[in-house]
N, C-alpha and C positions, 0 to 999 in steps of 0.2 A: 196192954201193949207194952212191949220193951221201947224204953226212953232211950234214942239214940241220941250219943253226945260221939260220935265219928261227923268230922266236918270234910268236905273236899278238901285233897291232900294232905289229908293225917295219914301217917306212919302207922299202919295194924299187924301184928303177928296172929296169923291165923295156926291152928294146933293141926292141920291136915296140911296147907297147903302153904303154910313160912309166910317171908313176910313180902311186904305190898304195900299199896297206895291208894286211898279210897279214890276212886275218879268222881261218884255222885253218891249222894245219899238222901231218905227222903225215911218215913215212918214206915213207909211198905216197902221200900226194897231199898239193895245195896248195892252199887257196883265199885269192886274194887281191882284191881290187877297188880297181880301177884308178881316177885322178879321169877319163878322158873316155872310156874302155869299160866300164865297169862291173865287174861281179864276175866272175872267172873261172875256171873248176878245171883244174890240172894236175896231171899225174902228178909229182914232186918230183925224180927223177932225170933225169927230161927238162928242166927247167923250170931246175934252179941252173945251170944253165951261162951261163943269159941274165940272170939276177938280181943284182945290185951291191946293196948298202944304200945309202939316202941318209939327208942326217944333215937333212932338212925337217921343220919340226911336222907332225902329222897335220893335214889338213883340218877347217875346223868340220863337224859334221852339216848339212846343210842343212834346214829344217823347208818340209813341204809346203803350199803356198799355197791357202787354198781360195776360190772367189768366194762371195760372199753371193748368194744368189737375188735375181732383177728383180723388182721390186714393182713390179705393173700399176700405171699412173697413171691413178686414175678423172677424168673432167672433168664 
């Protein structure tokens, strides 16, 4: 089996899908999320062979935008 040394919240560039954040990791799987695909799960011995660390800060969170509702314009 592939020795995973990705800890939650390491920095990985992936060769298909850039770079990301492991959110979990274990010996049989991996879930990481990517900044422009999202969250992904892999199995971990498939997956370290395309993995590198990079040495980038994490991304800020982004916080969700909401609109205010339209207030009818009475005349």
């Amino acid at each position: 089996m592939a020795s995973n040394n990705f800890s939650q919240g390491a920095q990985v560039e992936h060769l298909k899908f850039g770079l990301g954040t492991v959110m979990s990791s274990s010996e049989e799987r991996m879930v990481i999320k990517f900044d422009d695909h999202g969250e992904k799960k892999f199995v971990t011995g498939m997956v370290m062979g395309s993995l590198k660390k990079s040495d980038r800060q994490p991304p800020a969170e982004k916080k969700g935008t909401r609109r205010k509702k339209a207030v009818p314009v009475t005349a």
